[in-house]
Structures are given as structure tokens and as C-alpha cells.
VEXDREN-2710 file (C-alpha; in Angstrom, 1 decimal):
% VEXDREN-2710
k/r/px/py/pz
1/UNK/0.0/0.0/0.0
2/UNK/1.8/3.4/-1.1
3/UNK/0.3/6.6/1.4
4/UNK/0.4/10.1/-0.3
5/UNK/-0.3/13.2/1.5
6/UNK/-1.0/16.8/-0.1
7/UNK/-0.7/19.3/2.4
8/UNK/-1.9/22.3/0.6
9/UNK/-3.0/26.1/1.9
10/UNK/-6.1/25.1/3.3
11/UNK/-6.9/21.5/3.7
12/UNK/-4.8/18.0/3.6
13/UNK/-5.5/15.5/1.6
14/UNK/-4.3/12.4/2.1
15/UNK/-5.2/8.9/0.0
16/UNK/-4.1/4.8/0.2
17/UNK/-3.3/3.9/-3.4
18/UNK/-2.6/-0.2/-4.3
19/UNK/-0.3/0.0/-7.4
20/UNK/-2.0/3.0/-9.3
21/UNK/-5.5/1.9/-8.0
22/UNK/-7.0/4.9/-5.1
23/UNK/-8.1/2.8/-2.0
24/UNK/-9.2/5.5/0.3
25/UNK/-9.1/8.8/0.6
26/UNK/-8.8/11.4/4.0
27/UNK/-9.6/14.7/4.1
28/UNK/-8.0/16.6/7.9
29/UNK/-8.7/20.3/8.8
30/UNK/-5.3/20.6/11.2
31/UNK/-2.1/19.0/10.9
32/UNK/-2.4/17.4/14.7
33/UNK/-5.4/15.1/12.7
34/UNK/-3.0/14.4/10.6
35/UNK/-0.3/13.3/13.0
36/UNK/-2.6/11.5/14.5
37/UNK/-3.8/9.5/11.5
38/UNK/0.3/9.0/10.5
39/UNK/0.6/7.6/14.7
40/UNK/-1.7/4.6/14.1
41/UNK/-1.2/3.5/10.8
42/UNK/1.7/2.0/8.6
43/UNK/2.4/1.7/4.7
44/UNK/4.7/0.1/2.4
45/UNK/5.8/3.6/0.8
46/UNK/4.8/7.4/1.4
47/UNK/5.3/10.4/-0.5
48/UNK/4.7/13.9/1.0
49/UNK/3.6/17.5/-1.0
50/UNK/3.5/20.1/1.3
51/UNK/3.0/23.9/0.3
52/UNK/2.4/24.8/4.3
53/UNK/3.9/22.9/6.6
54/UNK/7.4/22.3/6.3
55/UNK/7.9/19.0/4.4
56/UNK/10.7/17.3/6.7
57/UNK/8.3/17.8/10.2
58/UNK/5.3/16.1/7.9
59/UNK/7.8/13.4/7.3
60/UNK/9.1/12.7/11.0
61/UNK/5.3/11.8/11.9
62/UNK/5.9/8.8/9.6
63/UNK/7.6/5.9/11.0
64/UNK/7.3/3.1/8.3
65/UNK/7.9/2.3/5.1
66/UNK/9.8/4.3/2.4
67/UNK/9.5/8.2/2.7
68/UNK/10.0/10.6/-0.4
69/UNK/9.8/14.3/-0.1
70/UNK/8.5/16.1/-3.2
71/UNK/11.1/18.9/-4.4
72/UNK/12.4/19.1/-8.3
73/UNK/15.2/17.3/-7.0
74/UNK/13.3/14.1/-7.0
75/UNK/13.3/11.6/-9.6
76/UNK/10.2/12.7/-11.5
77/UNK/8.1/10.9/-14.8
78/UNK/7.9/14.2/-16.3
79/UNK/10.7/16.5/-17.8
80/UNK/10.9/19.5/-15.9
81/UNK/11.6/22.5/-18.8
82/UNK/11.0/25.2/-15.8
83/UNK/13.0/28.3/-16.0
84/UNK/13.0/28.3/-12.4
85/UNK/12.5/25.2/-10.9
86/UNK/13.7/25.8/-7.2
87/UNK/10.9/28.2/-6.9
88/UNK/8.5/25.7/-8.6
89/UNK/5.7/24.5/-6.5
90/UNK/5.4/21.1/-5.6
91/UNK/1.9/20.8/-5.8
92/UNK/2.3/22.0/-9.7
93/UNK/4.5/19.2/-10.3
94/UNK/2.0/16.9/-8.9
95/UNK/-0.5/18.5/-10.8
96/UNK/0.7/17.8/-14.4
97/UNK/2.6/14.4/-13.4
98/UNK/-0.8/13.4/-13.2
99/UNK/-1.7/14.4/-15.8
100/UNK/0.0/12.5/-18.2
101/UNK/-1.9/9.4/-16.5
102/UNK/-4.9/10.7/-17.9
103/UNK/-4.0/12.4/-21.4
104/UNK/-0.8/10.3/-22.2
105/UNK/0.7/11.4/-24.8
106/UNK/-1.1/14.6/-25.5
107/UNK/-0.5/18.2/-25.3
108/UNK/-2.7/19.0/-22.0
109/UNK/-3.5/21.8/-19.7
110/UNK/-3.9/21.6/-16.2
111/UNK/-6.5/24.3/-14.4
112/UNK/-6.0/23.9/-10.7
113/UNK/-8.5/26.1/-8.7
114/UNK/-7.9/26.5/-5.5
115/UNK/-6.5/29.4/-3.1
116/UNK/-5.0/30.7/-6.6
117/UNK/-5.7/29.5/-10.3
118/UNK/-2.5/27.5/-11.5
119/UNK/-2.2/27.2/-15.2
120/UNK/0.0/23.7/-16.1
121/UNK/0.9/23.0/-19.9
122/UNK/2.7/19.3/-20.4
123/UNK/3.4/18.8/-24.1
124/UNK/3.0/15.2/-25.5
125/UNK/6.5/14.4/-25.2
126/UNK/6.3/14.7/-21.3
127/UNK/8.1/18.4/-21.2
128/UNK/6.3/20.8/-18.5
129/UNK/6.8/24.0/-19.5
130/UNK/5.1/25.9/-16.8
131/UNK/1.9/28.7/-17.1
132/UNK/0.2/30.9/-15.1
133/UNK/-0.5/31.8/-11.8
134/UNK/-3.8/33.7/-11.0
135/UNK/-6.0/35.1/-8.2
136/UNK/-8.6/32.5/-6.9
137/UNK/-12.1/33.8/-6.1
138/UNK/-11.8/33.7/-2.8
139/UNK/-8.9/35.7/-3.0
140/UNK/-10.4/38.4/-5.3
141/UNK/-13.5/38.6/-3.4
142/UNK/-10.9/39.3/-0.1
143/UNK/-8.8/41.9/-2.0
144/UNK/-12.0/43.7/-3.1
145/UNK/-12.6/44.2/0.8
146/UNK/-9.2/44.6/1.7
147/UNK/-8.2/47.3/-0.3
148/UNK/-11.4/49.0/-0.1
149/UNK/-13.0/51.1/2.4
150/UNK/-16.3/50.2/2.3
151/UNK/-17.3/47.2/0.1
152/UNK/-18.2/44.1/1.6
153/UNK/-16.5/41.1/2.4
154/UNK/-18.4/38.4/0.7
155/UNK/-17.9/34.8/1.6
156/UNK/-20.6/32.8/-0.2
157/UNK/-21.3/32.9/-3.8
158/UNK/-23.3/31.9/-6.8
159/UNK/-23.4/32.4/-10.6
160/UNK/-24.9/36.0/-11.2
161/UNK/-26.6/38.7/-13.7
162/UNK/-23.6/39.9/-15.8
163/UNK/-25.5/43.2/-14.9
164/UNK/-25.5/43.7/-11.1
165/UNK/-28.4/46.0/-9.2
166/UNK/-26.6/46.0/-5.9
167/UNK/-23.3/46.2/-4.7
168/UNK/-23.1/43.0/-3.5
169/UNK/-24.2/41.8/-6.8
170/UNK/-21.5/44.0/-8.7
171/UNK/-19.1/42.7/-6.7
172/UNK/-20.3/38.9/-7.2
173/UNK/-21.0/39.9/-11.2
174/UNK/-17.3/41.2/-11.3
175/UNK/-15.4/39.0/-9.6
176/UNK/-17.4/35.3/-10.9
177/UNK/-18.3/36.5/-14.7
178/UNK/-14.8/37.8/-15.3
179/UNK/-13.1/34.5/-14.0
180/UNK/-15.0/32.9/-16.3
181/UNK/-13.5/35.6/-19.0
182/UNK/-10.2/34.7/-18.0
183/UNK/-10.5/31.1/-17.8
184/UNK/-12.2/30.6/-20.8
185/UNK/-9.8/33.2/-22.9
186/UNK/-6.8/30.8/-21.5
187/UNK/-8.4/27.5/-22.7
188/UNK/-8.9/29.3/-26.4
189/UNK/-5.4/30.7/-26.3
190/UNK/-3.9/27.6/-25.4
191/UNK/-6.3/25.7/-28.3
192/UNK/-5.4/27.9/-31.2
193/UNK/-1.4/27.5/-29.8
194/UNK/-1.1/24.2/-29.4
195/UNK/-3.1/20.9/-31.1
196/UNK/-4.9/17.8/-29.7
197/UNK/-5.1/19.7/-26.3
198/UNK/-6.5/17.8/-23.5
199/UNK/-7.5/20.4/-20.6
200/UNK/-8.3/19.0/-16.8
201/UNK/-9.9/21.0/-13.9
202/UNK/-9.0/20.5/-10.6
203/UNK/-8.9/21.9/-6.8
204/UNK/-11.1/23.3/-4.3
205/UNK/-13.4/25.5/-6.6
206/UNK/-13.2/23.5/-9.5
207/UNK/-16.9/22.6/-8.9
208/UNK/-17.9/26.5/-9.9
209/UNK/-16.0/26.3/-13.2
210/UNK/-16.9/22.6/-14.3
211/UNK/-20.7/23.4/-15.8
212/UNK/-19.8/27.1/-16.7
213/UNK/-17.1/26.9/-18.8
214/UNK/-17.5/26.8/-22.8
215/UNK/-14.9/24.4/-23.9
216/UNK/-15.3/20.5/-23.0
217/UNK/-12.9/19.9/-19.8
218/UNK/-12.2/16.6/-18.1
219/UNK/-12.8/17.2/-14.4
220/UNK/-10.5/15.4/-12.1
221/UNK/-10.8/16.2/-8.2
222/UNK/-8.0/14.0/-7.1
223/UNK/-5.6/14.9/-9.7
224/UNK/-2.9/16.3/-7.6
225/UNK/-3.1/12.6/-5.8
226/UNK/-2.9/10.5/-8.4
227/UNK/-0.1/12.3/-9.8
228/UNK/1.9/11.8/-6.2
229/UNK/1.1/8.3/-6.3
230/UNK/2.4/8.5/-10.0
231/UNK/5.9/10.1/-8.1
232/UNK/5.6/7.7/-5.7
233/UNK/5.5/4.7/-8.0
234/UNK/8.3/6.0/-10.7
235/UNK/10.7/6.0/-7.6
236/UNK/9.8/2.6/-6.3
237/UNK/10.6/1.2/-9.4
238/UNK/14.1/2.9/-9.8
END
């Protein structure tokens, strides 16, 4: 049994995978859940991605097994073509490497939505190239408050009227309608650029995006896991 854990901004996921099959998934709110989880159970191999809590403490709460840290450094199934890849975040990496498990061999483009909007592109030859990095809608909704004297902070949401009759519905038509506009204007830039392009949506908001977008997307909540266990399993084998 290989354990991965994604420690992100604001949750942890963590999921039991036999070979490439997902067995269970776990979803904590705090890392003591987590330790707590790690305390009473034991696997053949873990990897850990952690964007929060630093990676080597996640690891010493693991006392069986193999244990891999995610960095670029790592033996990876992917080709890393990053400018910059001591800056890169792990959870990117997980992102596209799994990826190719879903569109092998195919240009594709990963949308991660979560506390930001991550843009992936993996050519069909393996290569990630890299993308964009955007605002989420939670974090545009916060700025809007934050950096305003008197609008609203606004912490549910729904699809709106493109024209908005209140300021809570201006807000709500600005901030949802043009991530839409953006999202969709990426996904036809990234069409007319590059052929046979596969495009995936993930992360915490990817629920808002999945019915609302124009171009068909392959939706794929666990993504980020699969493509740990897909780490995991390409350094097993070396």
C-alpha cells in the first residue's frame, strides 16, 4: 500500500493507493489530525507535498515504510523545462505528473482552482513547461474588501446577472463572470497554440467552473493525488 499526502494552503488530503489503484481517501482540517492518522497506521511507501507545513516535520510523523519528499530534485516521470525550478511548487508538479496518466501522450492543460488559479501545460512528449499563476475567487472577493474602504467582504457565492443592481451583486458579477472571461480566454489561447489539447480541472473551486465553462474539460478532483502516487510509484521502481 503506497500513502500520499497533499498538504496544501487550506486543507490535507491524504489517499491509500494499491499500485495506481486509489483505496481510500482522507480529508484533515489541522495537521495534529494528521499526525494523528500518521501515529496509528503504517504503509509500504509514502510520499509527502506540502506547500504549508514544512515537508521534513510532515515526514518525521511517519515511522514506516519508504518516505519521499516532493522537491524538483526528486526523480520525476515528467521532464521539468522550468525556468525556475527551485521556486517551482510542488503541488504544480503533482498537478501535471498526473496528468500525463490521464491524457498520455497529448498536449494537455492543467487548471487547478484553488487558493490561486495554477495554469499547467505538459506537451505530449512529457516536457512541463510551466503557465500561469492567478488570483482564486476567494482571493479576489478578499482583495476587493481589503483594499477598499467600504465594500463588503463576501464569503458565499453563486453564478450572477452579468449586470449587477446592488453592490453586493456588482461585486459577485465582477469577480465570478470575469473568472469565467479569463479562464475561458486561457483555454482558447492555449487551443489555437497548441493541437490535440486535453484540458483537466482541478482543486477546491473547480466545482464553480466545471458546468460554466465553454470548452469540453475533463474534471479530475483528485488529480494532484494521483499524480503523487504516480511520483511515488516511478521511484519505487528505480
Amino acid at each position: 500500500m503506497n500513502l500520499v499526502i497533499d498538504f496544501g494552503n487550506t486543507r490535507i488530503k491524504a489517499a491509500i493507493f494499491s499500485g495506481t489503484k486509489l483505496h481510500e481517501k482522507f480529508l484533515f482540517s489541522t495537521s495534529q489530525q494528521l499526525k494523528s492518522f500518521l501515529e496509528k497506521e503504517k504503509f509500504e511507501h509514502c510520499i509527502v507535498s506540502s506547500v504549508n507545513e514544512p515537508t521534513e516535520e510532515v515526514v518525521s510523523w511517519i515511522d514506516s515504510g519508504k518516505k519521499l519528499l516532493l522537491t524538483t530534485n526528486l526523480p520525476l516521470p515528467v521532464n521539468i523545462a522550468y525556468a525556475t525550478p527551485a521556486t517551482l511548487g510542488v503541488d504544480r508538479i503533482a498537478a501535471v505528473c498526473g496528468a500525463i496518466e490521464i491524457f498520455p501522450n497529448r498536449n494537455c492543460l492543467v487548471i487547478d482552482a484553488g487558493t490561486c488559479i495554477n495554469y499547467e501545460f505538459i506537451d505530449a512528449e512529457f516536457n512541463y513547461h510551466g503557465g500561469a499563476i492567478s488570483p482564486g475567487i476567494k482571493m479576489r472577493f478578499e482583495a476587493l474588501h481589503k483594499f477598499t474602504a467600504r465594500l463588503p467582504l463576501i464569503k458565499e457565492f453563486n453564478r450572477t446577472e452579468l449586470v449587477g443592481n446592488s453592490t453586493e451583486s456588482c461585486m459577485t458579477s465582477g469577480v465570478l463572470n470575469g473568472v469565467l472571461a479569463e479562464v475561458n480566454g486561457i483555454i482558447d489561447q492555449y487551443s489555437k497554440k497548441f493541437t490535440d489539447l486535453g484540458v483537466i480541472l482541478c482543486g477546491g473551486d473547480a466545482y464553480f467552473f466545471e458546468n460554466n465553462l465553454k470548452q469540453p474539460i475533463f474534471a479530475a478532483p483528485d488529480l494532484v493525488l494521483y499524480g503523487l502516487n504516480r511520483i511515488l510509484e516511478h521511484n519505487v521502481g528505480h
